[in-house]
Every structure is written in C-alpha cells, then in structure tokens.
C-alpha positions in Angstrom: 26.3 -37.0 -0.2 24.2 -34.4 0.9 20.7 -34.4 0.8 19.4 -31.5 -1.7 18.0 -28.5 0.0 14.2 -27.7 -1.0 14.3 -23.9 -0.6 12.1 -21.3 -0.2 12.4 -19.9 -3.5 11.8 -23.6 -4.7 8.3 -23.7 -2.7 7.3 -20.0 -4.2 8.2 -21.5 -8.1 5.5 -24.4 -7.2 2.9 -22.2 -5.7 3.1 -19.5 -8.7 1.8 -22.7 -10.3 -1.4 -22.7 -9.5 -1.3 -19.0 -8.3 -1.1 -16.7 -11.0 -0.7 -13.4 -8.9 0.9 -14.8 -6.0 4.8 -14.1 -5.8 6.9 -12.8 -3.5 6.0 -9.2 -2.0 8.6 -7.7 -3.5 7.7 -8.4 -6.9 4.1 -8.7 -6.7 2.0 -5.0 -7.5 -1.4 -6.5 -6.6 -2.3 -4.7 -3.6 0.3 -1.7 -3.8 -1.4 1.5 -4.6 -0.2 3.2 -7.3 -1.4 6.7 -6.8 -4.3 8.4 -5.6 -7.3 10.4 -6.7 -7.7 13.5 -5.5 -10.8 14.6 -3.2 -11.2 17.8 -4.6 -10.5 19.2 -1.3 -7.2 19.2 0.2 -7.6 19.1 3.4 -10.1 16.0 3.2 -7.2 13.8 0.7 -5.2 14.7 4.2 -8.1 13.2 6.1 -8.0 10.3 3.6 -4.4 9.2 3.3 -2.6 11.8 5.2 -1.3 13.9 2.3 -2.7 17.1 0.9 -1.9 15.1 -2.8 -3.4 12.2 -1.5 -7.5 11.2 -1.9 -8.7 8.1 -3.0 -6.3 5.1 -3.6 -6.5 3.6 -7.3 -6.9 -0.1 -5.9 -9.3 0.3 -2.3 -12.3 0.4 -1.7 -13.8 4.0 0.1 -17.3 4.3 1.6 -18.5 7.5 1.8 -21.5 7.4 4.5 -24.1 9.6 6.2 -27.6 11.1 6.4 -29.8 12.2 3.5 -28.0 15.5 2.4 -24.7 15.0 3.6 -23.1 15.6 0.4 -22.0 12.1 -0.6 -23.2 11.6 -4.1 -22.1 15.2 -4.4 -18.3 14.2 -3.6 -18.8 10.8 -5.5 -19.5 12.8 -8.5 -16.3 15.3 -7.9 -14.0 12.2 -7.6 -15.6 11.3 -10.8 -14.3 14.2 -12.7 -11.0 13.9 -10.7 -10.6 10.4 -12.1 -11.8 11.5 -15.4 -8.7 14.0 -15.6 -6.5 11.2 -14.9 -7.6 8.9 -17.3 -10.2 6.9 -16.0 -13.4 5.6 -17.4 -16.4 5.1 -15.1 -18.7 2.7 -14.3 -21.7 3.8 -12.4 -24.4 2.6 -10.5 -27.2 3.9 -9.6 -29.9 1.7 -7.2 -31.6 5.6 -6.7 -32.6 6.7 -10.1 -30.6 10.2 -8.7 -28.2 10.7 -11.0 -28.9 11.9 -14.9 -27.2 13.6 -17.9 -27.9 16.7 -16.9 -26.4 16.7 -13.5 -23.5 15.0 -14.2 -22.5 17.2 -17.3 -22.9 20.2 -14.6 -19.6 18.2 -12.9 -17.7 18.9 -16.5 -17.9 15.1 -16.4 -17.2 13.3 -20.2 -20.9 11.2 -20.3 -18.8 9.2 -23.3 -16.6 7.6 -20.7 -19.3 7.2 -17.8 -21.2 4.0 -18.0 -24.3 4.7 -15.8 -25.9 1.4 -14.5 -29.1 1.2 -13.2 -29.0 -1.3 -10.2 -32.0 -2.6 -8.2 -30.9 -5.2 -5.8 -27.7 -6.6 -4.0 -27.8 -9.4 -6.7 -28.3 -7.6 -9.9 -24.8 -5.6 -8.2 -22.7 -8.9 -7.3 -23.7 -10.6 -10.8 -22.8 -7.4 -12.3 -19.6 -6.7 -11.1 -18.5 -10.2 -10.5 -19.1 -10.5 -14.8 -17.0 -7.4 -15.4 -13.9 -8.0 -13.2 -13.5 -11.5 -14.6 -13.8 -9.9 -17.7 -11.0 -7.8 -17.0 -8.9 -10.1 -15.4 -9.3 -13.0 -18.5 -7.7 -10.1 -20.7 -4.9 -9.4 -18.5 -3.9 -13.0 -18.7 -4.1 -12.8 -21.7 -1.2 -10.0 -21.6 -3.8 -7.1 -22.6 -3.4 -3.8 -21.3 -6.5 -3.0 -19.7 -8.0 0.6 -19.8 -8.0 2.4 -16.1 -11.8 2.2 -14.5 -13.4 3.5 -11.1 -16.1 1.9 -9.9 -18.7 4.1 -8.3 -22.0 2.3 -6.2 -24.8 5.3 -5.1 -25.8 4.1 -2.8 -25.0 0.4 -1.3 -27.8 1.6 1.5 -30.6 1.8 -1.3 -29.8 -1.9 -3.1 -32.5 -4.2 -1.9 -33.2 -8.1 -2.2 -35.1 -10.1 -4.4 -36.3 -11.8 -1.4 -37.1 -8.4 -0.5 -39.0 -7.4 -3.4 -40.7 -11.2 -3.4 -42.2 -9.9 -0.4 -43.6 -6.8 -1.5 -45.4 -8.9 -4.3 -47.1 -11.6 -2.3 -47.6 -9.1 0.4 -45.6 -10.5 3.4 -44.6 -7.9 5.9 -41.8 -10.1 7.4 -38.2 -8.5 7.9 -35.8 -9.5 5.1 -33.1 -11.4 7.2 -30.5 -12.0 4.4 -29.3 -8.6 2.9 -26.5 -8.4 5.5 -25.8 -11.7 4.5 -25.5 -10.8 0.8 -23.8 -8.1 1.0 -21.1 -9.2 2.7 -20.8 -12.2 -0.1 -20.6 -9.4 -2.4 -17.5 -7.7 -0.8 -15.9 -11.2 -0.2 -16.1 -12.2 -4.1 -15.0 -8.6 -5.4 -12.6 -7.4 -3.4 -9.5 -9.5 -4.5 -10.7 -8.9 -7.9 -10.8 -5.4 -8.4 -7.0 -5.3 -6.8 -6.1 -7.5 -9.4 -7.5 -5.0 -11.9 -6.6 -1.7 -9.9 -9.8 -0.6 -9.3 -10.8 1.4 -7.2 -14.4 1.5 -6.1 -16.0 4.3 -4.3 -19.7 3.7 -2.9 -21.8 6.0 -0.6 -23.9 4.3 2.2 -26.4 5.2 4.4 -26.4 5.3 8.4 -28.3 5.7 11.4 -28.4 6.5 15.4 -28.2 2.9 17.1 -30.7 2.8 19.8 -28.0 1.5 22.5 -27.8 3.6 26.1 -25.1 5.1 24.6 -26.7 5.7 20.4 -23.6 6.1 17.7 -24.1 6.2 14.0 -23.3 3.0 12.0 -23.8 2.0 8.5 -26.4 -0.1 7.1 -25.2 -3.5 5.6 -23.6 -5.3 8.3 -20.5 -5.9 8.7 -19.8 -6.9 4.7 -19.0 -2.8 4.3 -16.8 -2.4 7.3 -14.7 -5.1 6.8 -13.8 -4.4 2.9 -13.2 -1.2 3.0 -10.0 0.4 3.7 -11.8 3.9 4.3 -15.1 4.4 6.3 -15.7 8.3 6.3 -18.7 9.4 8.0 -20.2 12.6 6.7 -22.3 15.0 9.0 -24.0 18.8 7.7 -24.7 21.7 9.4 -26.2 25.4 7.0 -23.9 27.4 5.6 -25.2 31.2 5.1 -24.1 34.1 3.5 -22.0 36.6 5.4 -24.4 39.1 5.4 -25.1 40.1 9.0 -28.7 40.7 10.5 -32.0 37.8 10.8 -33.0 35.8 8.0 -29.5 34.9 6.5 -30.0 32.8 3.0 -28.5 28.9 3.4 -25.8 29.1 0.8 -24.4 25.5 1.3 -23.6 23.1 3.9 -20.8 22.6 6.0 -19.8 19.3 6.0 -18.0 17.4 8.9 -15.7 14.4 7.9 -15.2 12.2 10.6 -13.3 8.4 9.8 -15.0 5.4 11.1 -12.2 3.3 9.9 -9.2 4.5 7.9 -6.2 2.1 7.4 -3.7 5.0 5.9 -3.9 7.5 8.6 -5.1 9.0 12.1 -9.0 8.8 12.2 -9.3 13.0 13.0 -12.4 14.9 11.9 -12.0 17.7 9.0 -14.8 20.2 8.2 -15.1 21.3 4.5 -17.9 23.6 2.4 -20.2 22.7 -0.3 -21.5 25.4 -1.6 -24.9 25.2 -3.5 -23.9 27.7 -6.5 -20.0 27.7 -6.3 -19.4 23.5 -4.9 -16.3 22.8 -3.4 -13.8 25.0 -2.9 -10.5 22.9 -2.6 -8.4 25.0 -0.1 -11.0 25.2 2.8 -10.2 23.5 6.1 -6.5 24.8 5.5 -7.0 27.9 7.2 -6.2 25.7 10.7 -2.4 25.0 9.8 -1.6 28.2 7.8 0.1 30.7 9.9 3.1 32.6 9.1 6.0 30.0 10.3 4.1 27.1 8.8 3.9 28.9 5.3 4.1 32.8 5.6 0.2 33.5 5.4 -1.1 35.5 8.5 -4.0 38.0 9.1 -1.7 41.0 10.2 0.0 43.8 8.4 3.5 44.7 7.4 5.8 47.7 9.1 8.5 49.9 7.4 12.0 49.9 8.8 10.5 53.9 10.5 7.2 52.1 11.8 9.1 49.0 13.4 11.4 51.5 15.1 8.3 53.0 17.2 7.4 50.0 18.9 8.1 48.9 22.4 10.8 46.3 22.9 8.0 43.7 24.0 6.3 44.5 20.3 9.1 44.8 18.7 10.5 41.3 19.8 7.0 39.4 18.3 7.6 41.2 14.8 8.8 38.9 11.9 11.7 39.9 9.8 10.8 40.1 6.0 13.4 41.0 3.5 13.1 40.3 -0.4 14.6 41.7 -3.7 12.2 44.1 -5.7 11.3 44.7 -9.6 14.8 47.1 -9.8 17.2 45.3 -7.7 17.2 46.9 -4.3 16.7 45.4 -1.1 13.7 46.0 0.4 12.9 45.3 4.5 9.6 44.9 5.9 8.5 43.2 9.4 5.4 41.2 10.0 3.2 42.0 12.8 0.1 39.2 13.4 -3.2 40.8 14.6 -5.6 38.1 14.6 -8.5 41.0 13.8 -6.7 42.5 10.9 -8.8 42.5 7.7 -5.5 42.3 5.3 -3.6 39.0 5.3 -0.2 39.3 4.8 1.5 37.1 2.0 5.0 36.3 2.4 5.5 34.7 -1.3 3.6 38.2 -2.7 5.4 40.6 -0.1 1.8 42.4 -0.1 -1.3 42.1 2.0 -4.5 40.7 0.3 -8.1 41.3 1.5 -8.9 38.2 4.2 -11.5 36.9 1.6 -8.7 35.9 -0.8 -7.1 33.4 1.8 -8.9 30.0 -0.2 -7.6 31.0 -3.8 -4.6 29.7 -5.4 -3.4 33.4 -5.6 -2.6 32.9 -1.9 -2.3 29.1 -1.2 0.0 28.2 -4.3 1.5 24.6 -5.1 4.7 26.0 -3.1 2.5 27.3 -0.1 1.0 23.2 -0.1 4.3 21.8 -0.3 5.1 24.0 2.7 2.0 22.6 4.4 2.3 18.9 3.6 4.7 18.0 6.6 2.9 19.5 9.0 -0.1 17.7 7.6 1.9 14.4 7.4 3.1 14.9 11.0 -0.9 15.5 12.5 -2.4 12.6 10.2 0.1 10.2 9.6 0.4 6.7 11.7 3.7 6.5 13.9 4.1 9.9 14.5 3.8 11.5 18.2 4.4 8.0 19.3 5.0 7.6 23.7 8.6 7.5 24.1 10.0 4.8 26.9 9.7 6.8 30.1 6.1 7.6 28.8 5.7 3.6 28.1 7.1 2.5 31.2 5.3 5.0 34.0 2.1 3.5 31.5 2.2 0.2 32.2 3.8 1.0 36.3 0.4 2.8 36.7 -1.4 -0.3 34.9 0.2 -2.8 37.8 
C-alpha cells in the first residue's frame, strides 16, 4: 500500500493555522496594490509608478524628502485632498505644529474626515500607530469592513526622543545615540500592519549634504526609512519668476526637482514640476518634454492651406504633416502642419486650430485622450524591463569584462 502523500496544499492548510493572512500568492491581496493616488501632477505619478494615472500606491509607504522649502508638506497636503476625493479619511501627524485649519481648508480639504495628531517624539508615533492598526486589524477579523485611511507623518525628521528631551531637562549636551535605533523599530512593527489594512502612509523627511570626499544628500533616520519604504523621492527648489522681462523679476513659486533615491515600481529618472505660490500645482507641467506632434498632435508651429503648402520647396514640403478632418457642415477639410520651434501659436491636432503657447498646460489642450496618447511613451521611458541589452549587447559586455 502506498504511503499517503503530504502535499503542498496540505502544508499551506496547516500554516493558515496559525497564519491568518498567509495563503497562497494567488489568493492572498495583502501586499497587492489596489490602485493609486494621484500626485496631482502627472508627470510626477509617472515619476512614481510609471503611469501618468499612477501616484501613490494605497498599501506602501512614500517618503517625500528634502530641504526646508522644498515643497513637501505642500504635496503631502495635495495627496491629501487627492485621497479625500477617493474616499479616504486621514490621519495626520504633525511633530511641527505647521499645519492648521486654516491652511488645510485652503487645500478644499474636508477637516471632518482629517484627524490631525499632534506628535512629539518617535515613541508617542510608534505607540500611536501601533494602537490604531491593531485596532483596525481586530475588526477585520472580526469580518468588519473597515473605512479607507492614509496615513500622513510631517515630518519623521522633526520626531525626537524622550531620551532626547530627558536630556534637555537635566541639561546633558551628550548626542542622542538611539533615535536611528527607534525609528527603524517603528518601521519594523508597522509596516506588515498597515498592508494588512491597505494603508498607505505618506511621511516627509528631512536631509542633508554628507560630509564624505564626494558629499550626497541622505535622509535623517537611519536606515529604518530607507529600508520600509517602497518610494524615496528626493525634492530639490530652484525660484520661479514671472515672465515679465527686465531686473527685479518677482519669485512667483518654486520649481521643484524630483529626483528618486529609491523607487521599487519604476526607473529612478529626475522630473521637474512648478508650485506656484498663488495658483499651486498645475498638474500638466513637466509634459511639455514628450508632447510633440507624432506622440499626441501638439506642436508649436502653424498650419498651411492646400495653396500655401503648394509654395514650398520639395525639402519643406517633405517635413510638413498631413492633417485632414471633417468640419461643422460635412466637407472635408485639408490642412498641413509645419513645426517651428519659435512659433508663438501651438497647433492642436484634436481642435484642428492653433492656440496661444500659454494654453499648452490646460486640459483644453492636454485632454484625457491627449494622456492616454502619452501614457506608452511614458510607460516605455519609466517603466522596469524596457530598453533592456539584447544578447550581442550582453555578450561583447561581459567579452570586454574578461
């Protein structure tokens, strides 16, 4: 008689046991992400997760990190109201007593589903979110539906110790070896957790110029932050003025550079976006790289009559675009594009008209259909395993290696 087989599938019944979530990967939901919250700015949810509908994913934690002025609670608060519009409540805290009523409410942010929390040190944080997520997770087994939250920490940088603050007290100057230490406990405990519940959790952090021969900028916190979290965007500033020409040009905003420490969903490539101080964030900016008029029919450039086309040299002639469409009454109507790359007038394939340069970032001229046009040229320049080395590339590689 034959001896009876102990399967896999037998081995994953026992372990689903004692391991509630565990289970096969093709039935278990805990670490997939179910969609993403958007940015606010296209072109940085490309620089995210390599879609222009991408942003931040629903179960992952982001850091958003940089210099006093960078813009980072500023884009912690727009992800705010992004999440807001899909349903989320918030939880937010605050260790530097930055962020009030009034500011938030000029984000359109609901203050009825934003928990502010007032946070002081790394172990007011850890107790604090440690309590909530077990919260949450005794409810869901349980078989409650729980409500969607985002988790928001402004800034991890600012959270000190209470060894730290023990200090200050008795008057002791020496350095406060154990906040690395802590905060990387903190990320340990959490970060299963908040999968488990879908949260995501967005924090800003602050960074600095190492003083090696050759200085980079890191983030404060050891090595707890890079480790957890599946995004590490640096943020960088330089002044953004008004277009008025002549000395003395009024900042009007910053122009912020993106640049991925660590990014586990796509290519780690630098974006530039604008905040602007009266208008904030205008979403299309940092398109204006991949728009031309073969990715999407937007150009700087004007169009020519069937008469006007028919004056041009053969060379000129030959770089014209062919542009026919159906007008109001029925008749066919034929134009040809010609670029000009100092033409004031962009011309708009999807209006069959030319618009003034300074309407390129509106959704008059980048529609949805324009982005959808965009996104697989997007996906190709940002996602992983694309523009991989073929095999003659691989092999003369590793022949000059020997």
């Amino acid at each position: 008689m034959a001896a009876k087989e102990f399967s896999f599938a037998d081995l994953n019944k026992e372990m689903s046991k004692i391991s509630e979530y565990g289970d096969t990967l093709d039935k278990s939901s805990i670490s997939e992400i179910d969609h993403y919250i958007s940015t606010g700015n296209y072109m940085l949810n490309a620089c995210l997760t390599a879609s222009l509908f991408g942003g931040y994913p629903n179960n992952r934690a982001v850091c958003l990190g940089g210099p006093s002025g960078t813009g980072k609670t500023f884009l912690a608060l727009n992800a705010v109201r992004q999440a807001q519009e899909m349903g989320y409540s918030i939880i937010y805290y605050d260790s530097e007593n930055a962020v009030d009523r009034t500011l938030v409410e000029k984000f359109d942010i609901d203050t009825s589903t934003f928990r502010y929390e007032p946070c002081n040190t790394v172990q007011e944080f850890r107790t604090s979110i440690t309590a909530l997520t077990d919260t949450l997770i005794a409810q869901k087994s349980k078989g409650v539906t729980l409500p969607k939250i985002m988790i928001v920490l402004d800034s991890a940088g600012n959270l000190a110790t209470q060894k730290e603050i023990d200090d200050a007290k008795s008057g002791s100057d020496k350095a406060d070896m154990t906040r690395a230490k802590l905060m990387k406990s903190t990320f340990r405990i959490i970060m299963t957790k908040l999968g488990i519940c879908k949260i995501p959790l967005l924090f800003t952090n602050h960074t600095y110029m190492t003083t090696d021969l050759f200085a980079k900028q890191v983030g404060s916190g050891g090595t707890g932050v890079e480790y957890s979290a599946s995004i590490i965007l640096f943020l960088g500033k330089a002044k953004l003025k008004d277009t008025a020409e002549g000395d003395g040009q009024e900042q009007t905003g910053i122009i912020v550079t993106a640049k991925p420490n660590k990014n586990r969903f796509a290519k780690p490539k630098p974006i530039k976006f604008h905040i602007s101080f009266n208008k904030g964030m205008n979403p299309y900016v940092g398109l204006e790289e991949y728009i031309s008029w073969e990715n999407c029919g937007v150009e700087r450039g004007k169009f020519l009559t069937d008469k006007e086309y028919s004056k041009l040299s053969p060379d000129a002639q030959a770089e014209c675009k062919l542009h026919t469409y159906t007008a109001d009454k029925g008749e066919e109507v034929t134009m040809y594009f010609q670029a000009s790359a100092t033409s004031r007038k962009l011309c708009v394939r999807h209006l069959n008209d030319t618009v003034p340069v300074n309407e390129l970032f509106t959704s008059k001229v980048i529609t949805h259909e324009v982005l959808l046009m965009l996104e697989p040229i997007i996906a190709s320049n940002f996602s992983y395993g694309t523009d991989e080395a073929t095999h003659e590339e691989l092999t003369t590689l590793f022949a000059d290696a020997e």
